[in-house]
C-alpha positions in Angstrom: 74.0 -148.4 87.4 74.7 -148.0 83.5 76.7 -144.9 82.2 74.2 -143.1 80.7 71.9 -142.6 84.0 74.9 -141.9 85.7 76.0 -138.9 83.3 72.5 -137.5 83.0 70.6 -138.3 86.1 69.4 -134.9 87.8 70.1 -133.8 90.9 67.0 -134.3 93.1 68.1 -131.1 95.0 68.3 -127.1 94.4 68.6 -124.2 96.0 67.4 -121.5 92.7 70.6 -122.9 90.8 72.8 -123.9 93.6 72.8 -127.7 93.4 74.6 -128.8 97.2 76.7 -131.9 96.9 75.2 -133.6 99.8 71.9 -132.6 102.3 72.5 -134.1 105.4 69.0 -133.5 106.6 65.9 -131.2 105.7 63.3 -129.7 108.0 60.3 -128.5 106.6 57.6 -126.1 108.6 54.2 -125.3 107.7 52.2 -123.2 110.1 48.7 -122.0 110.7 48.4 -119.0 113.2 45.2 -119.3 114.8 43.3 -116.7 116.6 43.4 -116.7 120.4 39.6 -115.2 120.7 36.6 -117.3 120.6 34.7 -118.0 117.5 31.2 -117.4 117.1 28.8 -120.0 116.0 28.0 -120.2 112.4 31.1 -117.8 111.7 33.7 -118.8 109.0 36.4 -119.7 110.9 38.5 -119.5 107.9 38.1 -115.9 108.7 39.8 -116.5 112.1 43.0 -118.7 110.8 45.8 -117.6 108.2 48.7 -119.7 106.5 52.2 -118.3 107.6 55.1 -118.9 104.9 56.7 -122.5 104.8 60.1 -122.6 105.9 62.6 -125.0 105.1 66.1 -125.7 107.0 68.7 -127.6 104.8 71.7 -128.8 106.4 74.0 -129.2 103.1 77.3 -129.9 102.4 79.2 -129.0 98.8 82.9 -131.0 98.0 85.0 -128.3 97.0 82.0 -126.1 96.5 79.2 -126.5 94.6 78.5 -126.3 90.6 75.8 -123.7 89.3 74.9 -125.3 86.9 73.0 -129.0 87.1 73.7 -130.6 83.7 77.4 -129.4 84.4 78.0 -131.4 87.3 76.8 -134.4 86.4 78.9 -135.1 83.9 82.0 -135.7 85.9 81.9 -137.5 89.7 84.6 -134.4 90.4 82.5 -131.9 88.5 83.9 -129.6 85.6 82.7 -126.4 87.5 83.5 -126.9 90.6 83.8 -124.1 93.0 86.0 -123.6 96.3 84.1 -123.5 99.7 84.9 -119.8 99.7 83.4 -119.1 96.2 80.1 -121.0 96.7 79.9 -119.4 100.2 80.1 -115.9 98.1 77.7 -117.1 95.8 75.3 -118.1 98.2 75.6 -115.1 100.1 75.2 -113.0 97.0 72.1 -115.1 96.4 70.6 -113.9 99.9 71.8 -110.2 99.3 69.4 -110.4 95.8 66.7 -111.3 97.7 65.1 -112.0 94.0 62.5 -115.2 95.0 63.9 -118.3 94.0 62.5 -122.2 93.9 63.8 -124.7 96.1 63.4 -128.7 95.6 63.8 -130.7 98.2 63.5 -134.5 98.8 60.1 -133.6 99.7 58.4 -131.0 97.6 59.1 -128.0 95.5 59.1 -124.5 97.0 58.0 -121.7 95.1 59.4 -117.6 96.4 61.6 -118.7 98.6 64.3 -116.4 100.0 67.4 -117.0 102.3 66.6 -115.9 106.2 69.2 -116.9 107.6 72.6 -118.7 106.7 74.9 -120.3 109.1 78.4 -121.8 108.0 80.5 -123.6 110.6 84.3 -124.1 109.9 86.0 -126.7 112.0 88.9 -129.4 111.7 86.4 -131.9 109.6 85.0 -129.0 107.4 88.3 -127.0 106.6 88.0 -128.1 103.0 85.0 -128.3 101.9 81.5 -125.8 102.5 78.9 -127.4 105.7 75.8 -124.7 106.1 72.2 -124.6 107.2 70.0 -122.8 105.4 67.1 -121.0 106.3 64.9 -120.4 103.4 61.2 -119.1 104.2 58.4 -118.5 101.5 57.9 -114.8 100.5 53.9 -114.6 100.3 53.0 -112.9 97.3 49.3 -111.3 96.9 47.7 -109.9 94.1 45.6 -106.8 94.0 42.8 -105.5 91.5 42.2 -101.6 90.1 38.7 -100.8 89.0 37.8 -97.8 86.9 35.4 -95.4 88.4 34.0 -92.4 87.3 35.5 -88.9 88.5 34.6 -87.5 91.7 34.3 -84.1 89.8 32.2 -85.3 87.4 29.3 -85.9 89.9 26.5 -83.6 91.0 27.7 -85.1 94.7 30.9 -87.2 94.4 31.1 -88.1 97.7 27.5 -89.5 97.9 27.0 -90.7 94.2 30.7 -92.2 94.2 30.7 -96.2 92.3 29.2 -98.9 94.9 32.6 -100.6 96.4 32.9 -104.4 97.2 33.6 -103.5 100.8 32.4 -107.6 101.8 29.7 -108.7 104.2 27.7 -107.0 106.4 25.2 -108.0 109.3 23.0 -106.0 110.8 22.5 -105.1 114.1 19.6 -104.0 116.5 20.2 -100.8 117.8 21.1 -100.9 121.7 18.0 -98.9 123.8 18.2 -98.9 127.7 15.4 -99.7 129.5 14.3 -96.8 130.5 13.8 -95.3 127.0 12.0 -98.6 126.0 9.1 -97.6 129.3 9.2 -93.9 128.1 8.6 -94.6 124.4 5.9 -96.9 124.7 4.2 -94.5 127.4 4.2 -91.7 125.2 2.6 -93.9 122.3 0.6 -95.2 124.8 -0.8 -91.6 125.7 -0.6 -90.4 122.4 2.1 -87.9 122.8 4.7 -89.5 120.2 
């Protein structure tokens, strides 16, 4: 590998602007919950499905803590920046306390609003001296909504009856339910005349 690639090749991996010094392994989670109740013929079952967020786990590892910023650390093998494992733990927990969406890239894809659910750090004999964690990050779901302008209620003869038409989606109709017995009397009386 020549010098130049070496001093500005880019890290393939961040968490927001955490860039780990190793990822010992990543597990990625993408979910659909399903509805438990049968589905009608000729209904949408998109309309019986939903995506849940995609989680990631990401076992890394940073050497005397990790650098913030990318271009930073790859201009030395020891980086210029370089953190201590209690510093870049404080920084990653003050990431998760923001809980300001962040992106993630991974070996695998790029995650949009993500946030931290769950961090775990183990300290042991092997891991004294330098940061080991798994991170939980799971996608934050972010909707949109839409305002309309209508006109006032007050300035309608009958506001509650004249209000604007709302998009309120599809509707079937349905027969009405009659027993029986009111089926026999109603076509008797039309029968005789009396209805």
């Amino acid at each position: 590998m020549d010098i130049l690639s070496t001093l500005f090749q880019q890290q393939s991996r961040k968490i927001g602007m955490i860039v780990p010094s190793v990822v010992v392994s990543e597990k990625h989670s993408d979910t659909l919950e399903i509805t438990e109740h049968p589905v009608e013929v000729g209904a949408a079952t998109a309309d019986h499905a939903y995506k849940k967020p995609s989680e990631v786990v990401m076992e890394v590892g940073f050497a005397g803590g990790g650098s913030l910023l990318d271009f930073a650390s790859n201009l030395t093998a020891t980086s210029l920046l370089g953190l201590s494992p209690q510093q870049t733990y404080q920084e990653i927990l003050d990431l998760q306390a923001s809980r300001i969406p962040f992106d993630v890239v991974t070996g695998k894809r790029l995650y949009s609003n993500m946030l931290i659910r769950a961090l775990e750090v183990t300290t042991d004999k092997t891991t004294e001296n330098v940061l080991s964690a798994v991170l939980t990050l799971r996608e934050v779901l972010i909707s949109q909504t839409q305002q309309i302008t209508v006109a006032d209620k007050t300035n309608m003869k009958d506001g509650a009856s004249t209000s604007a038409v709302l998009n309120t989606g599809n509707k079937t109709t349905k027969p009405p339910n009659t027993s029986l017995l009111q089926s026999i009397t109603s076509n008797a009386s039309s029968l005789l005349g009396l209805g």
